[in-house]
KEDRENZA-498539 format. One record per residue: residue in one letter; x, y, z of N, C-alpha, C, CB in turn. Coordinates in steps of 0.1 Angstrom, whole numbers, plus 2048, in hexadecimal, padded with zeros to 3 digits. Atoms other than C-alpha are relative to their C-alpha. Glycine has a CB too. Layout:
AXYZXYZXYZXYZ/...
end
This chain:
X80280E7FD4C1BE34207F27FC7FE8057FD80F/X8078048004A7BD041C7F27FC804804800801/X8078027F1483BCF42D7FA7EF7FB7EF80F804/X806812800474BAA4317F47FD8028057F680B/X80F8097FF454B994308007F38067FA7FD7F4/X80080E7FD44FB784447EF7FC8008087FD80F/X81180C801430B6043C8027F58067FB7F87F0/X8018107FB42EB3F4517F37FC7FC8037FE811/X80F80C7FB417B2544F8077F580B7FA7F37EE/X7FF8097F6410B0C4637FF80080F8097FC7FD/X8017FD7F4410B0648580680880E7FF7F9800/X7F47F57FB418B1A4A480C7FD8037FD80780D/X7F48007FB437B0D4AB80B8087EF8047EC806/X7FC7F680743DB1C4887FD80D7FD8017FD7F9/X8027F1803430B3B48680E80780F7EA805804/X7F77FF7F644CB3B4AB8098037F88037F680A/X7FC806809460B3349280280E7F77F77F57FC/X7FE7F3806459B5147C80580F8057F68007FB/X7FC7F57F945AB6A4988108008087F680180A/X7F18037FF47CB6049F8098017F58017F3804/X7FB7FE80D485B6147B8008147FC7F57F67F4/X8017F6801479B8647B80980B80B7F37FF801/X7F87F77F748BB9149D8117FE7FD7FC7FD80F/X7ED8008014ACB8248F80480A7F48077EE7FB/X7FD7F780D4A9B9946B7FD80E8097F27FD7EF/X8057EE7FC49DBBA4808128008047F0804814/X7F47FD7FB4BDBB449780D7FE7F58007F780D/X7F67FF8084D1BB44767FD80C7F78007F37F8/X7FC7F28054C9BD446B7F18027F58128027F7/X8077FF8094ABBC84557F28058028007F67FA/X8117FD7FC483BD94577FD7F87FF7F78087FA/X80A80A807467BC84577F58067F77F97F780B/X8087FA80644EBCF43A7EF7FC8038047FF7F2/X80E8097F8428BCC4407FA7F87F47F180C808/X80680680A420BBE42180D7F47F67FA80D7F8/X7F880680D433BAA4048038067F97FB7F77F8/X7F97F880C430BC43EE80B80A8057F58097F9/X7F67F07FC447BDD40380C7F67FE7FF809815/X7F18077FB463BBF40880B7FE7F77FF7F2806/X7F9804804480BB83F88027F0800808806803/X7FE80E7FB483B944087F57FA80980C801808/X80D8027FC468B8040C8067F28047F28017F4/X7FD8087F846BB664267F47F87FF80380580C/X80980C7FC457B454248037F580B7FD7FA7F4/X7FE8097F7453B324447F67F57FB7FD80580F/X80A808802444B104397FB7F780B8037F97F8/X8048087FA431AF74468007F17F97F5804804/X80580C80A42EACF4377FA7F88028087F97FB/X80180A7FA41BABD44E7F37F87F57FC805811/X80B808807400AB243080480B7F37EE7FE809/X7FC7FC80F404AB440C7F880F7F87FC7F27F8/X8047F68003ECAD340A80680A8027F9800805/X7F67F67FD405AE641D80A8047F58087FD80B/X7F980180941EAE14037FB8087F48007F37FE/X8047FC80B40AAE63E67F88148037F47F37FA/X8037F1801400B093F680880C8037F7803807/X7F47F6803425B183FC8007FE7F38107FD808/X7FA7FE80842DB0F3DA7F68067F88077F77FC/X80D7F380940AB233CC80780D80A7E87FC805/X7FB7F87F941AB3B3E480C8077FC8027F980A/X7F27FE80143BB3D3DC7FD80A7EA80B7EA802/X8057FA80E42CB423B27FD80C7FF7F67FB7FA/X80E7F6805412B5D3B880D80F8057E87FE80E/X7FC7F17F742DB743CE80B8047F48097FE813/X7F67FF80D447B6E3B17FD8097F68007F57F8/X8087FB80C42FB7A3997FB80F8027F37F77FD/X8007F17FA424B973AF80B80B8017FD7FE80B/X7F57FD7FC447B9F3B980B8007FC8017FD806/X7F980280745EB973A180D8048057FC8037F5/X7F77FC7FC478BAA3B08057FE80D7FE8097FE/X7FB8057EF479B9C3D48057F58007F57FF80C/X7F780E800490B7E3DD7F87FE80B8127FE801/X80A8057F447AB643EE8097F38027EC7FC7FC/X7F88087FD48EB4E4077EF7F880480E80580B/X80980B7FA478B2C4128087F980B7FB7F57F6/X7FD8037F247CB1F4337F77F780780180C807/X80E80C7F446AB0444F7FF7F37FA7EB8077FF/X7FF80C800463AE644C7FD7F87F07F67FC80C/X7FF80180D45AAE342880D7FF7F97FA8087FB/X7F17FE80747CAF041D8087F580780780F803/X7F780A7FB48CAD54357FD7F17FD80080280F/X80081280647EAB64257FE8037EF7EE7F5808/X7F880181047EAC44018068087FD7F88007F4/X7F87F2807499AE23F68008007F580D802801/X7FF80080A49DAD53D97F28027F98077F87FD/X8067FC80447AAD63CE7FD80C8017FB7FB800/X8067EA7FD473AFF3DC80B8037F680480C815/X7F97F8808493B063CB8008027F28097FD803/X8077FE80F485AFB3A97F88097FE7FA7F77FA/X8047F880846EB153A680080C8027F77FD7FE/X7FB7EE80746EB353967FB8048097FB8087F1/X8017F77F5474B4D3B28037FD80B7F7805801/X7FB8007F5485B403CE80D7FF7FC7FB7F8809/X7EE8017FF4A5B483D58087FC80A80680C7FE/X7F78077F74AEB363EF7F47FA80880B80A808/X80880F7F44A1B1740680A8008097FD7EC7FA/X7F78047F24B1B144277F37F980A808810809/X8068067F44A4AFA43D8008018108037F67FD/X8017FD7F049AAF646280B7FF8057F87F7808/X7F08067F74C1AE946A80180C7FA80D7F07FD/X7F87F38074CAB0B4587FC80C8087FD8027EF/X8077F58034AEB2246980480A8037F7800804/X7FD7F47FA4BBB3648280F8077FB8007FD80F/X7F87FA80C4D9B404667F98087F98057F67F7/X80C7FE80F4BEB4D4508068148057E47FA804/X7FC7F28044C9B7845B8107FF7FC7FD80B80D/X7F67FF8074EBB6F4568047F87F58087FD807/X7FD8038124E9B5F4347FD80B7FA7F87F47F7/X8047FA8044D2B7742A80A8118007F57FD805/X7FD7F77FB4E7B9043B8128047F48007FB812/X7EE80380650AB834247FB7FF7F180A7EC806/X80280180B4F5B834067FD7F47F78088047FF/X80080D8044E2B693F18058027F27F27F8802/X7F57FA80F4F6B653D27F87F97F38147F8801/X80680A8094DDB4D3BB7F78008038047F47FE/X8118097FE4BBB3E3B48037F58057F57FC7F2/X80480E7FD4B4B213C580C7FC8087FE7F67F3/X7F58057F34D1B233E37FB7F780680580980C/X80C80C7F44C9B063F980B7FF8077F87EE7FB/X7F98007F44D7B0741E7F87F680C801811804/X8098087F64CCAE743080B7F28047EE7FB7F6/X7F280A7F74DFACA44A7F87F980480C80580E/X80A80D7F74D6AAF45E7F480780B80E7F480C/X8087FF7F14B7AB447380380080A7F97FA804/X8018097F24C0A9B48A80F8068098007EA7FC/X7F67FD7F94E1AAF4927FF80C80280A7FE7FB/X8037EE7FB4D0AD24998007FC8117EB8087F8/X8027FD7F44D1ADA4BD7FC81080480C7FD805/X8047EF7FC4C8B004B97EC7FE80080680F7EF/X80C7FF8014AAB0C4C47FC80F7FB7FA7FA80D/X8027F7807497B254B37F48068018037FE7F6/X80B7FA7FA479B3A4C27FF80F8057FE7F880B/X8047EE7F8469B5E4CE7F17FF8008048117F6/X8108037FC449B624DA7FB80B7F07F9807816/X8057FA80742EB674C07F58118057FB7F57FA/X8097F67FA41EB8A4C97F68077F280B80D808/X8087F380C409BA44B180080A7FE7F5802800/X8007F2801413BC04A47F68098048038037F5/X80C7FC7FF3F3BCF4A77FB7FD80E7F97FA7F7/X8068047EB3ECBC54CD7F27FB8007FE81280D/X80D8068013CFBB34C28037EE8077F98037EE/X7FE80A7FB3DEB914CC8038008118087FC7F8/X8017FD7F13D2B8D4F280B7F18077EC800804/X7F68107F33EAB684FC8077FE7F77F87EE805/X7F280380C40AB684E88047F080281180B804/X7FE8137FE418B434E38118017FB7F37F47F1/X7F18047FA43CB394EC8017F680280480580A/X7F880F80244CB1C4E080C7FC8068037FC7F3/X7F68037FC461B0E4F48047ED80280080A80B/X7F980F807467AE94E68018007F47FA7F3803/X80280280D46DADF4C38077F27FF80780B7F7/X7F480C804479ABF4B07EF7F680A81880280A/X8058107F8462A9A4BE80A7F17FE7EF7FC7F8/X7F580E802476A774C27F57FB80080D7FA80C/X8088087FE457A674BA7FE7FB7F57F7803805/X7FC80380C454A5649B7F07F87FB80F7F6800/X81180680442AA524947FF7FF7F17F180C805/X80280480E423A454707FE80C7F47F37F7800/X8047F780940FA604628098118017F0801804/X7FC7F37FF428A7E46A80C7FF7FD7FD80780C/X7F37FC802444A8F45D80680A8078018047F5/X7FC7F77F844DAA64748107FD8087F580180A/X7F48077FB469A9248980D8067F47FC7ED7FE/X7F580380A47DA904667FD8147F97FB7ED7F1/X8007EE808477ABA45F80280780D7EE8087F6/X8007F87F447AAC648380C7F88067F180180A/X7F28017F8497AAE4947FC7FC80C80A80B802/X8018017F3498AA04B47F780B80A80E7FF802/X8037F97F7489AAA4D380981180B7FD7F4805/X7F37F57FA498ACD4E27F580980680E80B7F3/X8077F97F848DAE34FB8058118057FE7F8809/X7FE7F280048EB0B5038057FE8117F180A7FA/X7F97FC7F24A7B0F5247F580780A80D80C7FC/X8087FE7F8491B145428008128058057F580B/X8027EF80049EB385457FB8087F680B806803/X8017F680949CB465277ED7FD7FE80D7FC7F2/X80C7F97FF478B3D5297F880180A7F97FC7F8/X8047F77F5473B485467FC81280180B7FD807/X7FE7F380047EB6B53F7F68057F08138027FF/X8087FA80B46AB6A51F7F28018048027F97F4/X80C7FF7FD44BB6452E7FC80B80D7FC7F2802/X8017F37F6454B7E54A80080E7F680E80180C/X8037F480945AB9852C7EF8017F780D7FF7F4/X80B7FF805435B8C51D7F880680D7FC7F37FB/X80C7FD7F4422B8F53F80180E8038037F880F/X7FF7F27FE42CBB753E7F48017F78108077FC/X80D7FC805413BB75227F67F57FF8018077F2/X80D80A8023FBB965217FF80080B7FF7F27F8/X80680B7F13E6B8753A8037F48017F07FC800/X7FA8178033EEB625288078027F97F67F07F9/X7F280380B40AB555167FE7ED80181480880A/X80580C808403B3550280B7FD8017F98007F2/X7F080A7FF424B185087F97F57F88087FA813/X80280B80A425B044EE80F7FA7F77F68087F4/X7F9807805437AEB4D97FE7F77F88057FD806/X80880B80C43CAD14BC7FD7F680880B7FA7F1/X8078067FD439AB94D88078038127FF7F27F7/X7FD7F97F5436ACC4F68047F98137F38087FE/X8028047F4430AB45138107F78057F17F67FF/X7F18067FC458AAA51180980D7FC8047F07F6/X7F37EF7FF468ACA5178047FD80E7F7815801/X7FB7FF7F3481AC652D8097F18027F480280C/X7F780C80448BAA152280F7FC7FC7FC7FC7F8/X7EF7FF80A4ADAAB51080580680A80480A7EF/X7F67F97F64B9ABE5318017F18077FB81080B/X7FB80D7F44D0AA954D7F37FD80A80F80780D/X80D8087F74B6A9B5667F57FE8007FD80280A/X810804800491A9756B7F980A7FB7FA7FE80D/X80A7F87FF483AB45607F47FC7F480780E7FF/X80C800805461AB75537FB80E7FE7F87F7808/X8047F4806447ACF5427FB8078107F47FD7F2/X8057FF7F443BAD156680A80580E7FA7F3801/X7F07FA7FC45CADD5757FF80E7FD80F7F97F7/X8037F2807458AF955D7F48098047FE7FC7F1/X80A7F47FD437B0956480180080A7F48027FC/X8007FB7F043BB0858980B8097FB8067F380E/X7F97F47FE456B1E5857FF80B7F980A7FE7FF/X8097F1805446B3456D7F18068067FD7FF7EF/X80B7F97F742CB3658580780880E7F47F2805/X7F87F97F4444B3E5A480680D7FF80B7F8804/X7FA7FA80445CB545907FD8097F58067FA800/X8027F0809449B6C57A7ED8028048037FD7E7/X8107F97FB428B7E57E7F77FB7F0800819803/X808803809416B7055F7F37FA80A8087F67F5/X80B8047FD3F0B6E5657F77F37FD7FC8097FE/X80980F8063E5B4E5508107F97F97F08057F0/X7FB8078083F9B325427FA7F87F88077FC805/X80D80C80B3E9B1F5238097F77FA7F58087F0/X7F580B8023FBAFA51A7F88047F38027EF809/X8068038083F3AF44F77FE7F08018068077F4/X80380B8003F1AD34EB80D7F37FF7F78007F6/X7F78047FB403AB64FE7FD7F380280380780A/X80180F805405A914F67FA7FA80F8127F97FA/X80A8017F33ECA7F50D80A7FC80C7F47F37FD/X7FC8057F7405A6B51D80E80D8098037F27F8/X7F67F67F841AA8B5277F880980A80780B7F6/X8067FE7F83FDA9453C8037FA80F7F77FD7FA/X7FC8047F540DA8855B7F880580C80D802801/X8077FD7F53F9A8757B80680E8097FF7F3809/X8007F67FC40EAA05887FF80C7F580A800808/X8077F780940BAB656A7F58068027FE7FB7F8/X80F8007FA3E5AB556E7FA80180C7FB7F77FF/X7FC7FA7EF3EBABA5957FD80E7FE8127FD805/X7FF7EF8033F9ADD58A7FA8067FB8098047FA/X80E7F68083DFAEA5737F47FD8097FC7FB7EC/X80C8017F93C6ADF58B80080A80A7FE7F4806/X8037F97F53D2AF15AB80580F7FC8077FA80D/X7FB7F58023DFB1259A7F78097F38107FD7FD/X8107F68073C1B2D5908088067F67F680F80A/X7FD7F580D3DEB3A5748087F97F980880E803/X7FC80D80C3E2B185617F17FF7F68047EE809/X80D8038083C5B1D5467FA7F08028048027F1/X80280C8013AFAFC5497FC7FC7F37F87FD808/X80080480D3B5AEF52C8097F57FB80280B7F9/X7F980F7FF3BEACB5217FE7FD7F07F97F380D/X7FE8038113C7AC84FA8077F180080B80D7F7/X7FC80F8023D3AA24F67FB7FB7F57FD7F680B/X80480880C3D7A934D27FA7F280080B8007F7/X8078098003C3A764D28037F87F27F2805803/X7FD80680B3C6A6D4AC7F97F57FB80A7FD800/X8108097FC3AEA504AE7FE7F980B7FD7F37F8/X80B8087F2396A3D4C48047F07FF7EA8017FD/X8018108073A0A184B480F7FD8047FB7FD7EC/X7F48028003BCA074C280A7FA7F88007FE807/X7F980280D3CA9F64A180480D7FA7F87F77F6/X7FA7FA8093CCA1449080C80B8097F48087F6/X7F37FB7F43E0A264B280E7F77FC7FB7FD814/X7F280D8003F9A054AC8068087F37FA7EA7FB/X7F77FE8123FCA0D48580480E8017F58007EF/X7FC7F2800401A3248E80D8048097F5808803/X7FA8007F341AA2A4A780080980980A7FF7FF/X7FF7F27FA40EA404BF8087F480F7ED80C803/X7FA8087F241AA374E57F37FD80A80C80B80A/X8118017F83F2A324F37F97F87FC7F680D800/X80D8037FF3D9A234F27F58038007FF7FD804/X80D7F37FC3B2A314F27FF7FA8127EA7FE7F2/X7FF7FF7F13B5A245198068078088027F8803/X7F67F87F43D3A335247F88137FC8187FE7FA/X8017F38053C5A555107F080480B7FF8007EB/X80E7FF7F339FA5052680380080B7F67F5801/X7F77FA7F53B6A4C54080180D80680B8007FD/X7F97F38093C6A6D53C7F580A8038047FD7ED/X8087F88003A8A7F5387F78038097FC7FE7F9/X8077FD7F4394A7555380680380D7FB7F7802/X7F77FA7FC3B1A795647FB81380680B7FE7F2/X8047F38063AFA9F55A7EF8028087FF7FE7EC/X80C7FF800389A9F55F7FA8048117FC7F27FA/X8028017F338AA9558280380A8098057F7804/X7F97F07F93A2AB158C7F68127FD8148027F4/X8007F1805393ACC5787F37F87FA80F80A7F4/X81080380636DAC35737F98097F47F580280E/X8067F4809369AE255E80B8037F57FC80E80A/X7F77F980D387AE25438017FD7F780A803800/X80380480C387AE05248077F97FC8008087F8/X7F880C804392AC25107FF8087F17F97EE802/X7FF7FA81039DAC74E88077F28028098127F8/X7FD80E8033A7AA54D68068017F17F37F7802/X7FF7FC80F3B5AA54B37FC7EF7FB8148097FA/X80180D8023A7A824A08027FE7F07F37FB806/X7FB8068103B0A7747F7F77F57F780E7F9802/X80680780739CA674658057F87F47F88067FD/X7F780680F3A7A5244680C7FC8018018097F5/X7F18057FE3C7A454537FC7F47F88077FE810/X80380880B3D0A2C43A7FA7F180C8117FC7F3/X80680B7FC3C0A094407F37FD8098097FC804/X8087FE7F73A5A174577F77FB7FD7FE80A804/X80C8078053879FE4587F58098067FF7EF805/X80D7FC7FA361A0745F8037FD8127F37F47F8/X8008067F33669FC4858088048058017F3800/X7FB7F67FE381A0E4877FD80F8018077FD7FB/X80A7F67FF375A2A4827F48098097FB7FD7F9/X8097FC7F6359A2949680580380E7F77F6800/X7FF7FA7EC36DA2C4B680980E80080C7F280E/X7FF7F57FF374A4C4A97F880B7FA8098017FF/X80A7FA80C355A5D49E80280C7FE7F1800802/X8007F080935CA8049B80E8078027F380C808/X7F47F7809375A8948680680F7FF7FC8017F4/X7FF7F1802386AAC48880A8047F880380880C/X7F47FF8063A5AA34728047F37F680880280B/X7FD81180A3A6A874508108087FC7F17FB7EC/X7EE8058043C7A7D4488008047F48067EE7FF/X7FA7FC8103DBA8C42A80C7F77FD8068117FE/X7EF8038003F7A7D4198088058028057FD7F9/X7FA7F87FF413A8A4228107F57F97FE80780F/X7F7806808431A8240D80E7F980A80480C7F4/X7FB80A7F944CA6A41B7FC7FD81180F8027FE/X8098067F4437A634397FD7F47FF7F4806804/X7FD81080243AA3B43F7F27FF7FE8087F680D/X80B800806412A3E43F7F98057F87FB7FF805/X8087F880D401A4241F7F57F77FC80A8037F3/X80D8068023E0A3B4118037F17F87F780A7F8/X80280480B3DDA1C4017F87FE7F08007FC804/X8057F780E3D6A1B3DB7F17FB7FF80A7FB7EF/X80E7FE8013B1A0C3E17FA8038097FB7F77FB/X8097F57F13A7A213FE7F880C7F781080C80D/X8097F6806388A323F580580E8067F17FE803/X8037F87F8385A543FA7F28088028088067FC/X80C7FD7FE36BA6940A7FF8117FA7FE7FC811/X8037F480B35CA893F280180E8097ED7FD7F8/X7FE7F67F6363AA141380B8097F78057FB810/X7F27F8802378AC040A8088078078018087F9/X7F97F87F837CACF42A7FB7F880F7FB8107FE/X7FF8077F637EAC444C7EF80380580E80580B/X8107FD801358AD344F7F67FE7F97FF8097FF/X80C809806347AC14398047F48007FA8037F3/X80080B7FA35BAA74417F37F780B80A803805/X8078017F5347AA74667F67FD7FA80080A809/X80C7FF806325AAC4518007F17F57FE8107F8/X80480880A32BA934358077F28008028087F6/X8008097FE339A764467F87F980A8087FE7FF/X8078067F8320A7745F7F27F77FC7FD80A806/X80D8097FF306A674498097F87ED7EA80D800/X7FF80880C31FA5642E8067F28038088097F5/X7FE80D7FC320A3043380E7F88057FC7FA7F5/X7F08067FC345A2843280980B80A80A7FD7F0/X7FD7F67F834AA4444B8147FC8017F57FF811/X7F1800804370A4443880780F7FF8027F87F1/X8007F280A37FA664318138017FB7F981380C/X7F17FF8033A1A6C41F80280B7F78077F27FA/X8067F380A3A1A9341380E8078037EF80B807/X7F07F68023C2A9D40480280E8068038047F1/X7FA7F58003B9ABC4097FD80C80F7FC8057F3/X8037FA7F43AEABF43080780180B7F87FB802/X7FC8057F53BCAC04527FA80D8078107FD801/
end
């Protein structure tokens, strides 16, 4: 049989994503190889959230072809679920199965792929599975494993494709990660909870529950020493939320909230659900409770139409906008761009260039 190789990109709710893809091929009888060159079946988990990603599975997908000629490489994630038909055009994949397909992926593989260019993909919006294992490290060098337990957002912001490649909002059953984070705490100290939009886990079950429901009881009911939120939409910061990581010494302090910009026209055009008031809110919020914890912000530059003035109420940049292909916001065709190529000389080289614009295909 077979041994496998899995590559993800992208983010952690995909690399969850991949370790879940990996424990469903073991429990089908298949190895895992440590390399590409050992595998037969080379597993690509994608990512598509900016057109860079794209263009670097399908340099990806070429070089392993060329290396490997003999391994069948399936594509997978969120790439494969908004284009199949493009992965399946090129030389050397033999099969695309999208996110509605994923957790199928050992039993296709398992029944045999019969062609180049199989494509196994459905409605998003009618997935209900969920599909996760905690990411760990072979190597025991990874000290806070990360465990996804939401996927999918019902939110529909301008600049993102995610919604339309991930599916509705869905959430990981209160036991099952319960018991997973009681099987991590045997070997970590922390265990990283995370999600594509984490702060509405718990929305798709019958009654009230919240993300704040949840870690009380993984604080009551397992011996885990730290809990670390990742990053959680400002307004899901709920006072009692922020309550809980205040009075409990084994809720990391740590307050990630995407921000996106400082200017409230370009929040409108991005449809987010905030405002930069409700988001200062929010923070001070945070601040007050926990005088000492860390904030992280993600902000975006070069969203189309963004004036000088805009701009300025978000001076420092950690993230310019890419295009991303059918994403309702796209640059317009006389939007300068700014000569940055990376998000780090971004920081450096719009700090002293006049139209403090930046629009860098190839950053995030």
């Amino acid at each position: 049989m077979d041994r496998f190789w899995v590559k993800n990109f992208g983010c952690r709710a995909s690399q969850a994503d991949g370790a879940a893809i990996e424990a469903g091929l073991a429990a089908k009888g298949f190895s895992s190889a440590e390399s590409a060159a050992g595998a037969g079946l080379i597993v690509l988990n994608t990512c598509t959230v900016t057109s860079t990603a794209d263009d670097e599975v399908r340099q990806t997908v070429r070089r392993l072809h060329r290396d490997h000629p003999q391994a069948r490489i399936l594509v997978t994630g969120c790439y494969a679920q908004r284009a199949p038909q493009e992965l399946a055009s090129i030389e050397g994949v033999t099969m695309v199965v999208g996110n509605s397909h994923k957790t199928q992926i050992p039993d296709l593989v398992s029944n045999g792929i019969a062609y180049h260019g199989q494509i196994e993909i459905g409605d998003i919006f009618a997935s209900h599975d969920f599909l996760s294992a905690p990411v760990e490290d072979a190597a025991g060098e990874r000290t806070r494993p990360n465990l996804k337990i939401q996927d999918g957002c019902n939110n529909r912001c301008s600049f993102c494709i995610i919604p339309f490649v991930r599916g509705r909002s869905r959430s990981a059953p209160a036991g099952q990660v319960i018991e997973q984070v009681g099987a991590l705490a045997q070997k970590y100290r922390e265990v990283v909870l995370s999600g594509i939009n984490l702060g509405r886990w718990g929305r798709d079950f019958p009654g009230r529950l919240r993300l704040a429901d949840l870690v009380r009881r993984l604080l009551d009911e397992t011996t885990v020493e730290r809990l670390r939120l990742s990053s959680v939409e400002p307004m899901d910061f709920s006072d009692d939320l922020l309550g809980l990581m205040a009075s409990s010494t084994r809720i990391a302090k740590h307050v990630h909230a995407p921000l996106q910009s400082g200017s409230d026209t370009v929040l409108r055009r991005m449809h987010r659900k905030y405002r930069p008031r409700h988001y200062a809110d929010r923070i001070a919020k945070a601040r007050a409770l926990m005088p000492d914890c860390a904030v992280g912000a993600d902000v975006m530059t070069g969203f189309p139409g963004e004036t000088d003035a805009e701009f300025e109420d978000s001076r420092s940049p950690t993230c310019t906008s890419s295009p991303i292909p059918n994403a309702p916001a796209r640059r317009p065709p006389n939007m300068r761009k700014c000569p940055c190529m990376s998000v780090s000389s971004a920081l450096t080289c719009c700090a002293h260039w006049p139209r403090r614009r930046t629009w860098n295909s190839g950053g995030r």
